[in-house]
N, C-alpha and C positions, 0 to 999 in steps of 0.2 A: 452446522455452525463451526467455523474456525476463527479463536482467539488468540490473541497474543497479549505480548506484553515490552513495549520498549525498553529496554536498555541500559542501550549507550547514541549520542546523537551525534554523529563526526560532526569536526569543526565547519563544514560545508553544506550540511545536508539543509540549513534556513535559508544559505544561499539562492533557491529555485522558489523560493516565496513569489517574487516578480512572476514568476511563469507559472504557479501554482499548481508547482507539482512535489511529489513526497515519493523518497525513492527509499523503499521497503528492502532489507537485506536481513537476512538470516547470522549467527553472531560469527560462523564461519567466513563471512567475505573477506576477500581480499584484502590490502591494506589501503592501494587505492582506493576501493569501490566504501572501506570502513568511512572517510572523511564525509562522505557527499551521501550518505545513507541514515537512516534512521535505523540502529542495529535491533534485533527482537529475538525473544525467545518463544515461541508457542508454549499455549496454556493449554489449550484444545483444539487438537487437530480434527481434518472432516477426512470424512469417505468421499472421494468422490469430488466432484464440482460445488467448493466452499462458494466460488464466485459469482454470482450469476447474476445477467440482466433481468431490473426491476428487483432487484435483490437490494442488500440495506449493509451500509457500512457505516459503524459505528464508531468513534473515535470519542473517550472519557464521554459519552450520552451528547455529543455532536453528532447529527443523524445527516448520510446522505444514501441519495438512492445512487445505485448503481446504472449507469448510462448504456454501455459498453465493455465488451469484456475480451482480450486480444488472446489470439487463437493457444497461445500455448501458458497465458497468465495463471491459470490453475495447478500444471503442470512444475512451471516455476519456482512457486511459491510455495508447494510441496517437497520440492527435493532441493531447491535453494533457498528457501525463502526471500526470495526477490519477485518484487511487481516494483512498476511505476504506477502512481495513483497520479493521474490529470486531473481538475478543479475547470478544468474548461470545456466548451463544446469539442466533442471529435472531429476533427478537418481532414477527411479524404481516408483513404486505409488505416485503420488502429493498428498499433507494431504490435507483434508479439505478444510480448511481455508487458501491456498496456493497459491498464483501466479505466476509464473517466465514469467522472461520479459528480453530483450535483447536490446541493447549490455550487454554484461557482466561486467559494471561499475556500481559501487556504486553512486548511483545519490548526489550532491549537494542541500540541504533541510535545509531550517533556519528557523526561523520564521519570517511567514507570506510569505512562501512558498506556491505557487498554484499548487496543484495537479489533472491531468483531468483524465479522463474517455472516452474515447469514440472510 
């Protein structure tokens, strides 16, 4: 299981609502990537692969399954704490750094929003 905890919400990060997507940054990021990110602190980190398909992301007890999981998203979110979380079907190769998760809504995230892993 790997938990977090939001924040701070850059002034951009509800901007990608249309395209339902939520981009996860660690409280280190840049000053660019601060705006357009949801910033987080881990609560409880995993060993290993927190991410996984058919696996279950949880946002404040909004529950979605895990779709897709892109080849270095574990990796990421470990040593930067950056993933993209998609809200939509995957279309053709998943990038990197990529999640898609279902249902297909845009989760509710404020600070001091818990986010799981497991």
């Amino acid at each position: 299981m790997y938990q977090t905890i939001v924040k701070e919400i850059g002034p951009m990060a509800q901007a990608f609502e249309a395209d339902k997507i939520v981009i996860l940054f660690g409280m280190e990021a840049p000053a660019e990537l601060k705006e357009i990110s949801f910033l987080h602190q881990v609560e409880q980190g995993a060993e290993g692969n927190a991410i996984k398909e058919g696996g279950a992301l949880i946002i404040d007890g909004q529950e979605f399954q895990i779709e897709k999981v892109g080849s270095a998203a574990n990796e990421n979110l470990q040593t930067l704490g950056h993933i993209s979380i998609y809200f939509t079907e995957p279309e053709g190769e998943v990038l990197p750094g990529a999640v898609f998760a279902s249902p297909h809504t845009f989760p509710i995230i404020q600070k001091g929003s818990k986010i799981t892993f497991k």
